[in-house]
C-alpha positions as CSV (number, residue, x, y, z in Angstrom):
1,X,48.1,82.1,78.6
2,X,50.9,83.9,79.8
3,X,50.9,87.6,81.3
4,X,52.3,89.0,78.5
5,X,49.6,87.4,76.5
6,X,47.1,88.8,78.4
7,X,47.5,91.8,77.5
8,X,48.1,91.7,73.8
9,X,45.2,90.3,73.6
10,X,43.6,93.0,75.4
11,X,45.6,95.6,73.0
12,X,43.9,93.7,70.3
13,X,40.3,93.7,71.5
14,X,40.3,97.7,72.1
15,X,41.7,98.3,68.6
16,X,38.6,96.7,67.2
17,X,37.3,100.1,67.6
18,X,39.5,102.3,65.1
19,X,38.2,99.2,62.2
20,X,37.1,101.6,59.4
21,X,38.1,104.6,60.4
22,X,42.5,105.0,61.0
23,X,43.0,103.7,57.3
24,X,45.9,104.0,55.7
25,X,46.8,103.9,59.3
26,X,46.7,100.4,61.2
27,X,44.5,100.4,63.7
28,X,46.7,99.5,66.7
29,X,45.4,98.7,70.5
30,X,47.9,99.9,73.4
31,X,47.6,99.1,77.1
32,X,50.1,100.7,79.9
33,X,50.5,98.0,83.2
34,X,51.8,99.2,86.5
35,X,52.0,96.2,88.8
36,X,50.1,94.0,87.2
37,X,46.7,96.5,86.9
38,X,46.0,98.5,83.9
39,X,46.8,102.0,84.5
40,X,46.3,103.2,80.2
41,X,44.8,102.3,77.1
42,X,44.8,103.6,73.9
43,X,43.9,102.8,70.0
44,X,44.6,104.8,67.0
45,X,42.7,107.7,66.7
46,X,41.2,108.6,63.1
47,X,43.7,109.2,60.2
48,X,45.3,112.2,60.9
49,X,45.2,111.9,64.8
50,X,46.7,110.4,67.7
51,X,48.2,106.8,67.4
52,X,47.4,104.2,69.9
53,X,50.6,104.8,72.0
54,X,49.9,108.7,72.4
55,X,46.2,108.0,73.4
56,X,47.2,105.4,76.4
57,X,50.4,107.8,77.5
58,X,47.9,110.2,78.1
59,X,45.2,108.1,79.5
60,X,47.3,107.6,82.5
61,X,46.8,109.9,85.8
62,X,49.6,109.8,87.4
63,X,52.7,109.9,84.7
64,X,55.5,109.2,86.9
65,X,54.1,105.8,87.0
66,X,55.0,105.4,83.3
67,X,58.9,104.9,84.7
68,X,57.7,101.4,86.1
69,X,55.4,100.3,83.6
70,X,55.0,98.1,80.8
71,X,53.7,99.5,77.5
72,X,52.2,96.7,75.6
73,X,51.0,97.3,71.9
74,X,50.0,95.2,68.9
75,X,52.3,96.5,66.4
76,X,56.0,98.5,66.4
77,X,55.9,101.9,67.3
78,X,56.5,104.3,64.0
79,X,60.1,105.9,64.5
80,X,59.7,108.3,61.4
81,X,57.8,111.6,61.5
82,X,54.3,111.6,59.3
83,X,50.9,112.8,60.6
84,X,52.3,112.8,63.8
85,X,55.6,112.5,65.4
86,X,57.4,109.4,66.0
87,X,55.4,107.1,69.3
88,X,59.1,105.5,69.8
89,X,60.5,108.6,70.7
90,X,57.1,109.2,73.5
91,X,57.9,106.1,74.9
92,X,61.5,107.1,75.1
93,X,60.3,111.1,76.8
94,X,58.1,109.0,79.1
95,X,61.5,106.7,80.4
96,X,59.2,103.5,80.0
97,X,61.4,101.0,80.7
98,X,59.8,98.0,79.0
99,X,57.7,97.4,75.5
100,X,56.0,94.3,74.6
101,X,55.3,93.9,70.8
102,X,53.0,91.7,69.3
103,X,54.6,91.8,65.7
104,X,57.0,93.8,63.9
105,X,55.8,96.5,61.5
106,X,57.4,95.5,58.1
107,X,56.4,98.9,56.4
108,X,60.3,100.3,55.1
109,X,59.4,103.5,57.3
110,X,59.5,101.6,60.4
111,X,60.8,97.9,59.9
112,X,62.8,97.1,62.9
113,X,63.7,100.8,63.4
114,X,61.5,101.8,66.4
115,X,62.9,98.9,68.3
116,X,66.0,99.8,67.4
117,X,65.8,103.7,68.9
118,X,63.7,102.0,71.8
119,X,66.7,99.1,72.8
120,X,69.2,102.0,71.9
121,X,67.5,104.4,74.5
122,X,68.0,101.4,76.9
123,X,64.3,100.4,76.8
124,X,64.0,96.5,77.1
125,X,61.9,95.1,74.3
126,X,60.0,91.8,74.2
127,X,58.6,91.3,70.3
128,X,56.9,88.2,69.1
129,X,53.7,87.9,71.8
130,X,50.6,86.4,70.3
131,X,52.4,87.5,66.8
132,X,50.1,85.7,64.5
133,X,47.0,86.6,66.4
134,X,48.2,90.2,65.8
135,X,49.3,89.9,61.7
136,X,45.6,88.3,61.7
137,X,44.4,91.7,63.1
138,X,46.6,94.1,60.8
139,X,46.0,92.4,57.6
140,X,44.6,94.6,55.5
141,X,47.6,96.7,56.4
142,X,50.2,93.5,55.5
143,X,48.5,93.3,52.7
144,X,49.2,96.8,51.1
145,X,52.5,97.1,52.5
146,X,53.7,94.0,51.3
147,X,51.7,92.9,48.4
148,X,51.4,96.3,47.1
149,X,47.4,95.9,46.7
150,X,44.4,95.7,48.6
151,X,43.2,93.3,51.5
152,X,40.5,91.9,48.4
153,X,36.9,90.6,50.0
154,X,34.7,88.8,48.0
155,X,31.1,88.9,48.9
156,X,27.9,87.6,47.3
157,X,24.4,86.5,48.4
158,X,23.3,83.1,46.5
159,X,19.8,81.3,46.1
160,X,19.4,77.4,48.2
161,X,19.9,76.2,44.0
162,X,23.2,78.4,43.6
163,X,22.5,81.5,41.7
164,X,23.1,85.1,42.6
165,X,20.6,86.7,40.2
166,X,17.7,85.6,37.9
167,X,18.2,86.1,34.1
168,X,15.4,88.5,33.9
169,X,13.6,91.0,35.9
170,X,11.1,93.9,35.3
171,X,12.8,96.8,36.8
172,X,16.7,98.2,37.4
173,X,16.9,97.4,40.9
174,X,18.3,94.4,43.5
175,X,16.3,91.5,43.7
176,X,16.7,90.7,47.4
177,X,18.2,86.6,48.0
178,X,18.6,87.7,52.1
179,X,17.3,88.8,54.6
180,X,16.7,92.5,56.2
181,X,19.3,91.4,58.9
182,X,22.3,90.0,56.5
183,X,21.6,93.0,54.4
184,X,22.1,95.3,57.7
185,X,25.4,93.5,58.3
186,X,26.4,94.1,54.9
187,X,26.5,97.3,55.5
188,X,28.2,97.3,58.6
189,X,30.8,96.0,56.6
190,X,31.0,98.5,54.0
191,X,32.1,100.9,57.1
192,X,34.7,98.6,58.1
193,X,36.6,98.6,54.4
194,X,37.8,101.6,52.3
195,X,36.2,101.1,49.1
196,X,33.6,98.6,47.1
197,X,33.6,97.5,43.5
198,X,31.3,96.4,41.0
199,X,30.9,96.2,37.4
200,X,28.9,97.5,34.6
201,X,26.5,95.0,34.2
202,X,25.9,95.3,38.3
203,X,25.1,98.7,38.1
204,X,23.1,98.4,35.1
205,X,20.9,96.0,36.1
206,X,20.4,97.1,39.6
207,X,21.4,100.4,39.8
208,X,23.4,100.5,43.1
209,X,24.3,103.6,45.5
210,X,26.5,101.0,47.5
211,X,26.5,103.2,50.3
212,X,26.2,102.6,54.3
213,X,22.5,103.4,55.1
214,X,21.6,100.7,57.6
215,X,24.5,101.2,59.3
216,X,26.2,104.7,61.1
217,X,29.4,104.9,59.5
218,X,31.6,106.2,56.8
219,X,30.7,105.7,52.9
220,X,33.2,103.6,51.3
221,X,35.0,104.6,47.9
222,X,33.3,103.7,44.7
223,X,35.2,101.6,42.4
224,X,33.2,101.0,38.8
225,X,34.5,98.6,35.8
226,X,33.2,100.4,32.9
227,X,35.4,99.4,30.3
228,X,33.4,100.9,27.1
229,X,31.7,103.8,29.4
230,X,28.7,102.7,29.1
231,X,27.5,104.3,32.3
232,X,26.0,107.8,33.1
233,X,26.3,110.3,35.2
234,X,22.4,109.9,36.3
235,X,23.5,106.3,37.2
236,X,23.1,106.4,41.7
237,X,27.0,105.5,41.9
238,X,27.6,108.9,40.6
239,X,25.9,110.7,43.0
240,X,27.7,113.1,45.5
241,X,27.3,110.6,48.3
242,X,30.8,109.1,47.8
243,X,33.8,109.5,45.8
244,X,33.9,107.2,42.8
245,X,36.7,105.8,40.8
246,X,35.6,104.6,37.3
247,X,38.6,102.2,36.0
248,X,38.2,101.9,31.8
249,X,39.4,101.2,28.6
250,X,38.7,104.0,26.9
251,X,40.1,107.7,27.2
252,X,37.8,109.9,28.3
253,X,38.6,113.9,30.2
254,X,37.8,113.8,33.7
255,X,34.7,114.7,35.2
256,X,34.7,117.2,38.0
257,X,33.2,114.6,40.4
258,X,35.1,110.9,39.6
259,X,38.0,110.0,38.2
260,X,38.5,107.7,35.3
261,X,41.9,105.1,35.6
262,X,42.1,103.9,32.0
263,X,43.8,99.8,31.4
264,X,43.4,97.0,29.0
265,X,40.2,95.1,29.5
266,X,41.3,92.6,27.2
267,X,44.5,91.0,28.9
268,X,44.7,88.2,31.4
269,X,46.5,90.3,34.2
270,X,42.9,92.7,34.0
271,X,42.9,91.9,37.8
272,X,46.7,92.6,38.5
273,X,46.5,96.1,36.5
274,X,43.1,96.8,39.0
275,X,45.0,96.2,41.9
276,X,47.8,98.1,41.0
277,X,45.6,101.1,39.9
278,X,43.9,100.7,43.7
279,X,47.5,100.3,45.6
280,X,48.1,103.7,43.7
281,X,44.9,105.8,45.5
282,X,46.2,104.4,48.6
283,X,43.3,101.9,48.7
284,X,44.1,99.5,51.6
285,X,41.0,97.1,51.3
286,X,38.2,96.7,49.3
287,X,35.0,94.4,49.2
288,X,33.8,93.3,45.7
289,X,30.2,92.9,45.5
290,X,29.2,91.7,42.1
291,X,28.5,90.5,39.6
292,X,29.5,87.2,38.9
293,X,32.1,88.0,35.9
294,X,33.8,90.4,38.0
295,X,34.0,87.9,41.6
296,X,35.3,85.2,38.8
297,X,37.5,87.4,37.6
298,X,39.5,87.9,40.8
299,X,39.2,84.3,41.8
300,X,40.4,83.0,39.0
301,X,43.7,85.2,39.1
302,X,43.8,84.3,42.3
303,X,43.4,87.5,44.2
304,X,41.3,87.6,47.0
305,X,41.6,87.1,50.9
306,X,38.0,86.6,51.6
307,X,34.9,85.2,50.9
308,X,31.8,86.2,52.7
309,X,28.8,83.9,50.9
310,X,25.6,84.4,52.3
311,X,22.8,81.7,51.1
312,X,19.5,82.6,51.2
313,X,16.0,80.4,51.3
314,X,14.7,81.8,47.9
315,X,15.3,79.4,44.8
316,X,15.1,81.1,41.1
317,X,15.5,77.4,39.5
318,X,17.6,79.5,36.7
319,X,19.4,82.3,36.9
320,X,22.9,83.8,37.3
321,X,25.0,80.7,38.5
322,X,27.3,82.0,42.1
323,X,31.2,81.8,41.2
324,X,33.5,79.0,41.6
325,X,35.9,78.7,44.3
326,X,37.7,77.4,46.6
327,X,39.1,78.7,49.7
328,X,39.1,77.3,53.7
329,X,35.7,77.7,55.6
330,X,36.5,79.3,59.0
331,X,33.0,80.0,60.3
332,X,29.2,79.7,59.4
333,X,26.5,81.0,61.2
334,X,23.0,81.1,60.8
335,X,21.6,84.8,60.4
336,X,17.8,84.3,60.8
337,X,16.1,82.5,57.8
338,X,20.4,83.2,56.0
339,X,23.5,81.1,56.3
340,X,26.4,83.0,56.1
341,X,29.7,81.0,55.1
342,X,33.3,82.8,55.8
343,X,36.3,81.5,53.9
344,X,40.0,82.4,53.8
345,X,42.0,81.9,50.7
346,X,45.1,79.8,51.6
């Protein structure tokens, strides 16, 4: 590992701590090195805030050192004016002389721009370090920006005999395949994405809140198939907890507390019209929790990222049967008495 390398991958590991909370921002890492020692870090403050690059500026003590450092950062500095002003032209006040980039920021506000004011300011600009590792890191970002929908994680719990739910059960509420702890880490991940979708026969037969209750964090978004409305307002996904998108097929006026997206149910690009209506609220990522007709749904059309599959030591012998896929396993780990599988879709 080079020295460059070293410290992209140190802007990486500290903006692991903006996951959940800078979106639609990226959450970008920053480091500032004067001869060879960190002298400033920084990672994107929440939406609305400071961007990496303004928080490690003004994590460093003594800023006349800034004229003889290197400013390393994960992902272009913005050169347009939004929230904030632009971090190229900080960089530029500052008289940094050099900027390492891990990859290039392809969104048309930036793309190749805030190199471009940076080189024309005379800065010297490496771009290209640990790029991958960095496009890995930002791609629920990628992933809106250039495939005008949401980073899509699929996510189920299945039996040791491959089902996800029994055909029966007494009451309108989960019957639990996992453990306390994968359940806990469920919803740690509900903090890390913006919203979580389910469909009608989910919330009928179990009667979800899907919010963040094991976990300190931020609710996510709400997003309910409800094609025929067959849902109420006493229903827990309705409660004031969280917002809550309804997508449907029938007109209906708008509530005071969700909104309704109306489509076709009935049409093979069902998927492709959900994602669209989710690129339009600005919806960067999204885990899909159930049930089985809705997970199909998205694997079959091909739209997904990820699959997180936990398998549990209960067996129902008949039940629900867990979707078919098939995607590239890049971890499993045993969580207690759970295995939990990770696959990419390539």
């Amino acid at each position: 590992m080079n020295i460059h390398e070293k410290y992209i991958k140190r802007c990486i590991e500290i903006a692991k701590n903006g996951l959940g909370t800078t979106r639609p921002n990226p959450m970008v890492g920053c480091v500032i090195v004067y001869n060879n020692t960190i002298i400033g870090e920084g990672y994107t403050s929440a939406y609305g805030s400071n961007h990496a690059e303004v928080n490690a500026i003004r994590s460093v003590t003594n800023k006349e050192l800034l004229k003889q450092s290197t400013l390393y950062v994960t992902l272009e500095p913005c050169s347009h004016y939004g929230k904030t002003p632009p971090c190229s032209d900080l960089i530029i006040a500052h008289d940094i002389p050099h900027v390492v980039i891990g990859c290039i920021d392809d969104n048309e506000k930036v793309a190749g721009k805030g190199i471009k004011k940076l080189t024309g300011a005379g800065c010297e600009v490496t771009v290209g370090v640990l790029e991958q590792d960095c496009k890995n890191h930002h791609k629920r970002f990628f992933t809106f920006h250039k495939k005008k929908r949401p980073y899509i994680i699929l996510k189920w719990a299945e039996t040791i005999d491959g089902f996800i739910a029994p055909l029966t059960k007494s009451e309108n509420k989960p019957v639990w395949i996992t453990n306390n702890y994968s359940r806990q880490l469920v919803h740690k991940w509900r903090t890390e994405e913006q919203a979580i979708l389910v469909g009608t026969n989910t919330v009928l037969k179990d009667n979800p809140r899907l919010t963040v209750r094991d976990w300190t964090g931020k609710n996510p978004i709400r997003i309910v198939l409800d094609s025929n409305l067959k849902l109420s307002e006493a229903h827990a996904v309705f409660n004031d907890e969280a917002k809550t998108i309804v997508i449907t097929d029938k007109a209906t006026s708008f509530s005071k507390s969700n909104i309704y997206e109306e489509v076709v149910f009935y049409e093979a690009n069902l998927a492709h019209e959900i994602c669209t209506i989710l690129f339009e609220q600005q919806i960067n990522s999204v885990i899909i929790e159930g049930g089985a007709k809705t997970l199909q749904l998205f694997i079959d059309t091909n739209l997904w990222d990820e699959a997180r599959v936990f398998s549990g030591a209960a067996s129902f012998k008949e039940g629900v049967k867990a979707p078919h896929f098939s995607g590239q396993l890049i971890s499993e780990k045993n969580i207690a008495t759970d295995i939990l599988k990770m696959y990419s879709n390539d």
